[in-house]
Structures are given as C-alpha cells and as structure tokens.
DRENDO-576398 format. One record per residue: residue in three letters; x, y, z of N, C-alpha, C in turn. Coordinates in Angstrom, 3 decimals. Layout:
N
ALA,X,Y,Z,X,Y,Z,X,Y,Z
...
# end
This chain:
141
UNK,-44.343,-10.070,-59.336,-45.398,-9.178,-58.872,-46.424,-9.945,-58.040
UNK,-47.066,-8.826,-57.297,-47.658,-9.500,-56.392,-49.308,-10.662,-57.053
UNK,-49.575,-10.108,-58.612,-50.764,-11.001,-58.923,-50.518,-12.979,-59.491
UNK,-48.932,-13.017,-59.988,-48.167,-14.104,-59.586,-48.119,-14.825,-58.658
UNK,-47.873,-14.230,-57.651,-47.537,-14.801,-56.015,-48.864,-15.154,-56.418
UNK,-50.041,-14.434,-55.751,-51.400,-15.333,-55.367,-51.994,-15.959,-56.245
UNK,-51.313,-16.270,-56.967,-52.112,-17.597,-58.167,-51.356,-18.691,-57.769
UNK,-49.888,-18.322,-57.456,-49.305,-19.657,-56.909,-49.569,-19.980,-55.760
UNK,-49.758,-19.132,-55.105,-50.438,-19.410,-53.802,-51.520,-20.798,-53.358
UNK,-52.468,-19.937,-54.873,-53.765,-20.425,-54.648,-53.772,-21.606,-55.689
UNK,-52.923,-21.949,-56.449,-52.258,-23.160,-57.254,-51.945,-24.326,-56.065
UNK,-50.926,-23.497,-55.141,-50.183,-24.748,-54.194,-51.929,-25.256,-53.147
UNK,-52.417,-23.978,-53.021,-53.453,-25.051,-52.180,-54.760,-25.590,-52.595
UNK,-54.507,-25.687,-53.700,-55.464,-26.563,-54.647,-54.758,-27.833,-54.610
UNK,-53.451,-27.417,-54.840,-52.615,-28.779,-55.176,-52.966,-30.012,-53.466
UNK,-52.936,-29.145,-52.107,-52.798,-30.048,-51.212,-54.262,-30.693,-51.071
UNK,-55.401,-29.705,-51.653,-56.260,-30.158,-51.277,-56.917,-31.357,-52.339
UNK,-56.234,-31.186,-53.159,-56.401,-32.381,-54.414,-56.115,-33.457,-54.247
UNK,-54.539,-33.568,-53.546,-53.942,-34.464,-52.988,-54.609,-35.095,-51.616
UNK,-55.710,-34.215,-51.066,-56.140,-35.226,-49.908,-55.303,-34.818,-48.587
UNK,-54.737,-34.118,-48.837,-54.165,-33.934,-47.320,-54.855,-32.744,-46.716
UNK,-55.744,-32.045,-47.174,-56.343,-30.718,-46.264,-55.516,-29.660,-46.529
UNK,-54.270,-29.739,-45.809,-53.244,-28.647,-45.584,-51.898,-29.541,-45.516
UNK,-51.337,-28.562,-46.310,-49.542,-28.671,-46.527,-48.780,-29.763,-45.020
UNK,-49.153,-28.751,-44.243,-48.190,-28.702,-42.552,-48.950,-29.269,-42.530
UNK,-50.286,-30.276,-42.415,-50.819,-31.324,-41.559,-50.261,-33.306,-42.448
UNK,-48.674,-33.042,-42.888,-49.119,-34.278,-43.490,-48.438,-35.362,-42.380
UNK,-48.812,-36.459,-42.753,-48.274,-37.536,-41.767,-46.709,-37.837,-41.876
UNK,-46.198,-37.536,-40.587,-44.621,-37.821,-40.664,-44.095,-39.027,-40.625
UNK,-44.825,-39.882,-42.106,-44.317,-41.308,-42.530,-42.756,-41.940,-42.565
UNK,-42.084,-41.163,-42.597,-40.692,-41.282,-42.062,-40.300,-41.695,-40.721
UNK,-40.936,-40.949,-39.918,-40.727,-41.452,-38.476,-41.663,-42.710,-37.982
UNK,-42.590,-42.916,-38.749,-43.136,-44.264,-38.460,-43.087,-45.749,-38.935
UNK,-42.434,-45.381,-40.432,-42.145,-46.649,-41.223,-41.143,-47.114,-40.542
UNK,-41.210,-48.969,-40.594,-40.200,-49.686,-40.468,-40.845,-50.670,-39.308
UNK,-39.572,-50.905,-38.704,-39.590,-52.334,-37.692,-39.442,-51.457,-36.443
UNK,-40.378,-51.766,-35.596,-40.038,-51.540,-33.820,-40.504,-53.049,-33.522
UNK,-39.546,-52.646,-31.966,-39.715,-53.837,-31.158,-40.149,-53.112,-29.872
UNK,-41.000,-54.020,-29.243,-41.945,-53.965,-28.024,-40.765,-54.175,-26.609
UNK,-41.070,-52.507,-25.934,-40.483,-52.416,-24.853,-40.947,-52.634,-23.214
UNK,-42.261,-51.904,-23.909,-43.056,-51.862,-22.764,-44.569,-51.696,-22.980
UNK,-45.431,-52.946,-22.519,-46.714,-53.516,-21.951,-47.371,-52.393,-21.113
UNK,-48.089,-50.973,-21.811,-48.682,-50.323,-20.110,-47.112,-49.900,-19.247
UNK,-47.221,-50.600,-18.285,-46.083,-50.452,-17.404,-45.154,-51.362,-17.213
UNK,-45.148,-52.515,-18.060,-44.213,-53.696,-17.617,-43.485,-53.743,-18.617
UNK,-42.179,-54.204,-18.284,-41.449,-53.849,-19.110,-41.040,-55.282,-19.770
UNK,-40.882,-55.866,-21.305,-41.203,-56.690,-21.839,-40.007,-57.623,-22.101
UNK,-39.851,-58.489,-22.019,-38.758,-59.796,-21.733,-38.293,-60.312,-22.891
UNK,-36.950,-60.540,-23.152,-36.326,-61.051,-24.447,-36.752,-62.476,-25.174
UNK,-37.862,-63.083,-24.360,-38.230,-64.252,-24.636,-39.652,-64.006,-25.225
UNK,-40.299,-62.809,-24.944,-41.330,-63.113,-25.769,-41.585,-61.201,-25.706
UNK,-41.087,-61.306,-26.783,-41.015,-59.656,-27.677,-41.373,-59.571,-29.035
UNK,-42.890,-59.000,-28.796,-43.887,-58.252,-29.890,-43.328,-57.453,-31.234
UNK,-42.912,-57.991,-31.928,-42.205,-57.174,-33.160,-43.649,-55.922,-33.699
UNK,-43.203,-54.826,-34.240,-44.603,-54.296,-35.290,-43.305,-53.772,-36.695
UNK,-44.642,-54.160,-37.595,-44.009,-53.510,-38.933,-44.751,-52.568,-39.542
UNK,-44.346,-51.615,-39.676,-45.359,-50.506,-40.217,-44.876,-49.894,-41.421
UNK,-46.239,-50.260,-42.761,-45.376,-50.078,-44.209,-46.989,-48.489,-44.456
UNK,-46.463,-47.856,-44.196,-47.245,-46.513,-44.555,-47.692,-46.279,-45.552
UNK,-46.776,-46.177,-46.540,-46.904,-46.307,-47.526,-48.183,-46.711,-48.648
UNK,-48.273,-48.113,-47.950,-49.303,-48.962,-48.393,-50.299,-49.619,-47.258
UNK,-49.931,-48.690,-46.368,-51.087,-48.825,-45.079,-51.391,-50.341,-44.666
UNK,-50.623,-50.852,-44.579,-49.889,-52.147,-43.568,-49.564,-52.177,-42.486
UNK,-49.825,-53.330,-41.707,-49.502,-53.239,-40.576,-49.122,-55.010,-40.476
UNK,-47.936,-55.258,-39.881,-47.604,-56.937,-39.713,-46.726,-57.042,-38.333
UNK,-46.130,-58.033,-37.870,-45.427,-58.151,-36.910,-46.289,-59.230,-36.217
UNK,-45.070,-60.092,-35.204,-45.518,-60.879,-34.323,-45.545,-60.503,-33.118
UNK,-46.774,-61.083,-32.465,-47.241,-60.730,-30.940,-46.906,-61.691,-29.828
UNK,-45.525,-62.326,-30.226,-44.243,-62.956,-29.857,-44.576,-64.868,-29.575
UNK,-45.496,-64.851,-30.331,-46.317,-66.351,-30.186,-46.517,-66.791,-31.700
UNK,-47.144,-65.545,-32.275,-47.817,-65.420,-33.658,-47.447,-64.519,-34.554
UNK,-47.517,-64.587,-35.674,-47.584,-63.667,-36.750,-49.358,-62.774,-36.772
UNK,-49.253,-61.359,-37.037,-50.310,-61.045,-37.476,-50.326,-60.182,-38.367
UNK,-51.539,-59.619,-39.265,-51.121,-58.887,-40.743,-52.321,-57.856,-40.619
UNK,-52.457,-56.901,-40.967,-53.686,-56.617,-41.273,-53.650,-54.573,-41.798
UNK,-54.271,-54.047,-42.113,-55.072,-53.136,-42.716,-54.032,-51.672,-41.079
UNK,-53.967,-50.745,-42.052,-53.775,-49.279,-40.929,-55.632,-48.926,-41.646
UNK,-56.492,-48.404,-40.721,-57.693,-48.014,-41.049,-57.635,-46.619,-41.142
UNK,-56.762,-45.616,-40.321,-56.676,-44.169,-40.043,-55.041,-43.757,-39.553
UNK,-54.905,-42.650,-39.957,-53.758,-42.377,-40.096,-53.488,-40.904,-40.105
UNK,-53.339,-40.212,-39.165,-52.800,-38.946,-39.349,-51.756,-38.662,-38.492
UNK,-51.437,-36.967,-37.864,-50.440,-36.519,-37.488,-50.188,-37.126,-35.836
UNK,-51.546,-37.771,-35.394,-52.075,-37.952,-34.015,-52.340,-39.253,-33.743
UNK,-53.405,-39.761,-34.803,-54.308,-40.789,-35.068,-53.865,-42.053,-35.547
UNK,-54.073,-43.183,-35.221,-53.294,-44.270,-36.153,-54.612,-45.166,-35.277
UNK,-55.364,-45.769,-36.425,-56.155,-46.928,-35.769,-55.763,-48.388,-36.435
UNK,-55.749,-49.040,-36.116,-55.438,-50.562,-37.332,-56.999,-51.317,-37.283
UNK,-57.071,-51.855,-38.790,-58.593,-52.647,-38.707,-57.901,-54.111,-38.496
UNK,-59.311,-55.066,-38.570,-59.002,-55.965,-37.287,-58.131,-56.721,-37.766
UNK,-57.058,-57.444,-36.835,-55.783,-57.840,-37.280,-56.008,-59.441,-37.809
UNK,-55.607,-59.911,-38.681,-55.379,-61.169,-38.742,-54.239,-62.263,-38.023
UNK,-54.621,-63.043,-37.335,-53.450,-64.063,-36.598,-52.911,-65.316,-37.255
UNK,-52.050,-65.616,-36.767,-51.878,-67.045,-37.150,-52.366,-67.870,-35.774
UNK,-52.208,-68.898,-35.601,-53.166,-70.085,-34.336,-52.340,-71.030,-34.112
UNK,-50.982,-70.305,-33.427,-50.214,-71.498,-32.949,-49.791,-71.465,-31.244
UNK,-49.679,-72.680,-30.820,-49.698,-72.835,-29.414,-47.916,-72.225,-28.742
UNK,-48.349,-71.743,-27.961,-47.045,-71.348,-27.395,-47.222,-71.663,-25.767
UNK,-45.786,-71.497,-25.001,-45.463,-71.935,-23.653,-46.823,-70.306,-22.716
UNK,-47.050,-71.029,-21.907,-48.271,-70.066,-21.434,-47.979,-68.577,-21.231
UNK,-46.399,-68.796,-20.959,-45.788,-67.024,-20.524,-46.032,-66.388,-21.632
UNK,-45.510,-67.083,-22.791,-45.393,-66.391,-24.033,-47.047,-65.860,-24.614
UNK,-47.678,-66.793,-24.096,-49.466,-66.498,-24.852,-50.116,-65.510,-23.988
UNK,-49.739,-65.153,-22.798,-49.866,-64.131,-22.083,-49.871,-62.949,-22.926
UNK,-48.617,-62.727,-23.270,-47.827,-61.889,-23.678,-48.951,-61.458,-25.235
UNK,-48.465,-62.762,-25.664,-49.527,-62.533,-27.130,-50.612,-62.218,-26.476
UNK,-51.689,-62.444,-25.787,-53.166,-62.342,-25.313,-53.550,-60.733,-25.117
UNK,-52.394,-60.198,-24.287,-52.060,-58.599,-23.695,-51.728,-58.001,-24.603
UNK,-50.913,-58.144,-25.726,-50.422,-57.903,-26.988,-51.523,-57.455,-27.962
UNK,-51.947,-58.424,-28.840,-53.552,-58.879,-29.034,-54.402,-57.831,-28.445
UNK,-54.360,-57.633,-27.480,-55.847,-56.412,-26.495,-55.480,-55.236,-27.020
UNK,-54.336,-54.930,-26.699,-54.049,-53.500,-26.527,-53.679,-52.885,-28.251
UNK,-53.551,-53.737,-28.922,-53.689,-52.922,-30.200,-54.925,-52.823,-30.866
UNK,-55.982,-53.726,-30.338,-57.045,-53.262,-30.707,-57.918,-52.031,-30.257
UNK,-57.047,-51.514,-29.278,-57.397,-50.386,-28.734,-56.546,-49.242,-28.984
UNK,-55.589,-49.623,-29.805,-55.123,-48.370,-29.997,-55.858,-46.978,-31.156
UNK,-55.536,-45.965,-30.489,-55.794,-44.888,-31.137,-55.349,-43.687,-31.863
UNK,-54.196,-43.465,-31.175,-53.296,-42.748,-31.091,-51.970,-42.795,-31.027
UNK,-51.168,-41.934,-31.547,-49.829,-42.500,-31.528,-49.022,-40.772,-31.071
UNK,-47.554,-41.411,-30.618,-46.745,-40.280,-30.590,-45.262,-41.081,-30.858
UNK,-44.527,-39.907,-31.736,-43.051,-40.782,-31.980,-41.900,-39.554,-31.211
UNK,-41.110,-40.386,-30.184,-40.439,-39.183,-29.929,-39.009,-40.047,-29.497
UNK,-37.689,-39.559,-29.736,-36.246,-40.188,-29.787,-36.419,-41.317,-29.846
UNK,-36.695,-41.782,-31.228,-36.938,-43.045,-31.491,-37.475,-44.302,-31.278
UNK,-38.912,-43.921,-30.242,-39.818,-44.430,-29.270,-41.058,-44.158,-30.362
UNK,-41.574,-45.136,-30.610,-43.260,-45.209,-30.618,-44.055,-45.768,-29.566
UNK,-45.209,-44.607,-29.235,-46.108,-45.028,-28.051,-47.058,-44.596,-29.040
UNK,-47.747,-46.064,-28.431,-49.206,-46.645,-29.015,-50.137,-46.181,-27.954
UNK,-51.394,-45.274,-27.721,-52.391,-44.834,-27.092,-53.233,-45.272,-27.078
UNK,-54.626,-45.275,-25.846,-55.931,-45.396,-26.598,-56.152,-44.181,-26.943
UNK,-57.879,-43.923,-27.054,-58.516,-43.003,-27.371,-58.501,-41.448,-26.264
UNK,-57.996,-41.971,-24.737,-57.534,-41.272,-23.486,-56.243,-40.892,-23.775
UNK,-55.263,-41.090,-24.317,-53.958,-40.622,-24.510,-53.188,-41.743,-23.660
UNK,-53.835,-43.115,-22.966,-52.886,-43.399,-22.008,-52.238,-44.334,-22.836
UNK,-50.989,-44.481,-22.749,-50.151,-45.387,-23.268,-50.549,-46.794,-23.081
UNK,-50.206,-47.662,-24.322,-50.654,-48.891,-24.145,-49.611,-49.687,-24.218
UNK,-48.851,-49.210,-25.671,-47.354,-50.124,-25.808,-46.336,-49.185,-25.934
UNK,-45.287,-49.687,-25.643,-43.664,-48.586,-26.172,-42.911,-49.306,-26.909
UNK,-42.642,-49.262,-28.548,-41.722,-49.587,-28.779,-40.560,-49.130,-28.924
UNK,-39.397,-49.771,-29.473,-38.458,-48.792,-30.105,-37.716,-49.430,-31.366
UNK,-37.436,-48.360,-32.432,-37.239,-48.677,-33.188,-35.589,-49.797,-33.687
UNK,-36.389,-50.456,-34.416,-35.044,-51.604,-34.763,-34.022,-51.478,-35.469
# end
C-alpha cells in the first residue's frame, strides 16, 4: 500500500543523506577512477616513453600517489565529486634527473596543482582546471 511505499521512500532518503552523499544519483563513480593511469598528454603535447607521469588514485581512502616521471609523489584527494577532484598539496621526493625528464616533472608538478576538475570517458581521464580546460590526459593502465 501506498503508506509503506512513502516511509520507504522517506527511509531510503534519510539513509543517503546520513551517509553524506546528498542524493542517491549524485554519488562519485569511484569505479571509473580508481587505479593506475598513465600520462598521455601535457595540455597539447603529447608525452614520451622516457619520461611518463604515472597517477594512482585509491578513492577509497582518498589517495593520491604516482610519479611525475623524475619523482615519486604522495599526497591527500581534498574534494571529490561527480565533476570535482582537487588534490591537497602533493608531497615529492628530491631527486635529480636528465633536464628533459625534470621538465616534464616541473610541467607535471604545475598542472596538478591546478587541477579541478575531472572527466572520465573510454577509458581516458582528463584532469581540468577550474575553466574546464584540460591540463593532463591519461589513460588507464
């Protein structure tokens, strides 16, 4: 009967809002973002087998690691939704690499501190700023 239905109704959206997600349909599609990508493309350049930006993304536990093809770095996801993905500030390691490669890390390094935004589409993550313009492309490993 229909006084059933709206208790469960109003059960299930207690339940999402308990849980922190707002609404049911707004949750983060952690599936399509967990795991290992590798760095395709810089902006517009397209990125060289000698010095390729790994990212690791553990959702889960709101991690973020991977090397910026010079270094290791580790650090914190700060925000996270259906759109949104910010990382807090990354930790490095401080080792010297051939100058092409520290480039790479240096440009690497910039542009995720600017990221804002994300979109995952045929197995492509693009990293945004706060403008929507693409910063990095990976793809998944």
């Amino acid at each position: 009967d229909s006084y059933h239905t709206m208790k469960k109704i109003k059960f299930l959206t207690l339940l999402c809002v308990a849980m922190g997600l707002g609404s049911c349909n707004n949750t983060v599609p952690t599936d399509a973002l967990q795991g290992e990508w590798q760095l395709v493309t810089m902006g517009t350049t397209a990125v060289t087998a000698e010095a390729q930006p790994t990212l690791q993304l553990n959702i889960k536990e709101m991690k973020v690691n991977g090397s910026d093809s010079c270094n290791t770095f580790m650090g914190a996801i700060a925000n996270i939704t259906d759109k949104d993905l910010v990382f807090s500030e990354l930790a490095t390691t401080l080792m010297l690499c051939p100058e092409t490669t520290m480039q790479v890390a240096d440009t690497f390094g910039t542009a995720m501190k600017k990221v804002a935004k994300y979109e995952v589409n045929d197995k492509q993550l693009l990293l945004k700023d706060d403008k929507g313009t693409v910063l990095l492309t990976f793809a998944k490993k």
